[in-house]
C-alpha positions, -999 to +999 in steps of 0.1 A: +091-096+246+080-095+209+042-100+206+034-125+171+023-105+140+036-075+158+066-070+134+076-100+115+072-138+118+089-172+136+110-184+103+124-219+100+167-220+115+180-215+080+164-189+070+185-160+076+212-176+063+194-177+029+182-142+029+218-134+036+235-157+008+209-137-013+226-105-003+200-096+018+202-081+053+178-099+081+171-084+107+162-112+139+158-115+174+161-147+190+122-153+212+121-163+248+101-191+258+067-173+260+073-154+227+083-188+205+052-207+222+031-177+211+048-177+177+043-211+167+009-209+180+009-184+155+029-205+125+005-234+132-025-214+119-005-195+093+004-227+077-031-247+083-040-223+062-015-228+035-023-260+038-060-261+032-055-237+004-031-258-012-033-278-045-022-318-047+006-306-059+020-289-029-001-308-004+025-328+004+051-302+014+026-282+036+019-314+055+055-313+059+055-280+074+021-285+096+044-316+112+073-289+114+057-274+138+039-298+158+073-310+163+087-281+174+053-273+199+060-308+210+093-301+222+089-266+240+062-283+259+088-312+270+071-338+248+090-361+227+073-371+194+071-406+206+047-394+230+026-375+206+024-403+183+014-430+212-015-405+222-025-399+185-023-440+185-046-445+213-070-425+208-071-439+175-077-473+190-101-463+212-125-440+187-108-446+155-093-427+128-114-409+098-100-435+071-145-443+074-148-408+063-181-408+089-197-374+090-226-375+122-250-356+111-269-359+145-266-374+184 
């Protein structure tokens, strides 16, 4: 079982495939189930960060690679995104989004 941050890092499917067409060598194991949950535990936080360090200008591709990964945490846990997105949807009906950019400052 390869532990995350150990040696390397959970790369998108394609990736090898680019390093190779480069003229690189990868080297890649494929994870078992416990190994790719802890991984994109992992990639979540990696690129969260990437994302809050980001300028407007890339802002819009990190997003896209946050949701890459929720995605992909959504399906090893047996959730479709359909299901994500109706529990994002009622909880937003019953507290609300952050569009009223509210910030309590105390209970």
């Amino acid at each position: 079982m390869i532990e995350p941050g150990s040696r390397g890092k959970l790369v998108r499917d394609r990736i090898p495939d680019i390093i190779r067409a480069a003229g690189g060598h990868p080297h890649t194991e494929l994870l078992d189930d416990e190994s790719y949950a802890r991984s994109l535990d992992e990639k979540l936080k990696e690129e969260v960060q990437e994302l809050l360090d980001a300028d407007t200008g890339h802002l819009l591709e990190e997003m896209g690679d946050v949701l890459e990964v929720l995605h992909a945490m959504a399906s090893i846990n047996g959730l479709s995104w359909e299901a994500v997105e109706a529990a994002r949807h009622k909880k937003a009906e019953e507290r609300g989004g952050f569009q009223g950019r509210i910030f309590l400052l105390e209970a």
